[in-house]
C-alpha positions in Angstrom: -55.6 6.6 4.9 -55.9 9.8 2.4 -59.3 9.8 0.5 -58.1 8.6 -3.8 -60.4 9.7 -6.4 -59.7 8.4 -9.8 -61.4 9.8 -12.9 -61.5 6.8 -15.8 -63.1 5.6 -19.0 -63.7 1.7 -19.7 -61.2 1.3 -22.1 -58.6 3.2 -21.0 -54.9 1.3 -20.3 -53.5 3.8 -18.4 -56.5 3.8 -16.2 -55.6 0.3 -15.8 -52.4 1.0 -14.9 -53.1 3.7 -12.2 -55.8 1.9 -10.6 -53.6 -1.5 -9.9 -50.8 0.8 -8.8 -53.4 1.9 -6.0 -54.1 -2.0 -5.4 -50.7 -3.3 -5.4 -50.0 -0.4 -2.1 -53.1 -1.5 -0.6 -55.1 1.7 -1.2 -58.7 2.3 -1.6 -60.4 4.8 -4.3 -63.2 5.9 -5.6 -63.9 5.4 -9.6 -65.4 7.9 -11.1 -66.1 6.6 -14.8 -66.9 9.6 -17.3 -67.4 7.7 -20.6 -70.9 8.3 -20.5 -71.4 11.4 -18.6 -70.6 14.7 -20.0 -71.5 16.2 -16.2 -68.7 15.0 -14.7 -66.0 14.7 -17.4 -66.7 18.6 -17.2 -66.5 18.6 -12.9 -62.8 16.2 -14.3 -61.7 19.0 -16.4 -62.2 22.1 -13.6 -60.9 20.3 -11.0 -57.8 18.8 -13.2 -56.6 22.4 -13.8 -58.6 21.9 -18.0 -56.9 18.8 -18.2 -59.3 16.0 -20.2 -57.3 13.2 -20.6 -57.8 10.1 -18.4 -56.8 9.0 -15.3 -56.8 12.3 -13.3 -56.2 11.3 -9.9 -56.7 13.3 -6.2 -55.7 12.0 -3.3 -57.4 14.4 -0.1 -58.9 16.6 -2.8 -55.1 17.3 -4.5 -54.4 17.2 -8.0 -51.6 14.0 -8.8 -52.0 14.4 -12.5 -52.7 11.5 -14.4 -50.8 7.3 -14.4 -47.4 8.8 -14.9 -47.5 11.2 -12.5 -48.8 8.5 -10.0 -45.6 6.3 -11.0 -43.0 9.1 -10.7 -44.4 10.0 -7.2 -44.4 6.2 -6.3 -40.6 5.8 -7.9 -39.5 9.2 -5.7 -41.0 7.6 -2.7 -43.5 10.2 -2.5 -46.7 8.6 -2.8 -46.9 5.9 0.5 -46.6 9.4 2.5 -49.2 11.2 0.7 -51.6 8.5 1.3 -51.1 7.9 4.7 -50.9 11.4 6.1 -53.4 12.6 8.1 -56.2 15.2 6.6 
């Protein structure tokens, strides 16, 4: 299974969203919460391309974007095969 990384705040619904997506397929992830820590909201931004919004999601160290890009790859069928290719 591909290694998810998901960058979220507390309070944030479309975090929410993303992270039971994951669930629902069975996947594992690592949270990264960057409410608190301006550290690694800035190591978010430069590896989201200056993105700052939350979720940004990686799955084997590539950029997804953030819930709705997660969706539109799960609705096209793309995302089961991202996740279980091989590194």
């Amino acid at each position: 299974m591909a290694k998810v990384e998901i960058y979220t705040t507390m309070l944030c619904g479309y975090c929410y969203r993303a992270k039971k997506l994951l669930e629902e397929r069975g996947v594992s992830y690592r949270e990264i919460d960057v409410m608190t820590d301006g550290k690694l909201r800035e190591e978010m931004r430069a590896r989201a391309g200056g993105r700052s919004t939350v979720p940004q999601i990686f799955i084997d160290d590539r950029h997804i974007g953030g819930c709705d890009d997660l969706y539109a790859l799960d609705r096209a069928g793309k995302l089961m095969p991202l996740l279980t290719a091989s590194s």
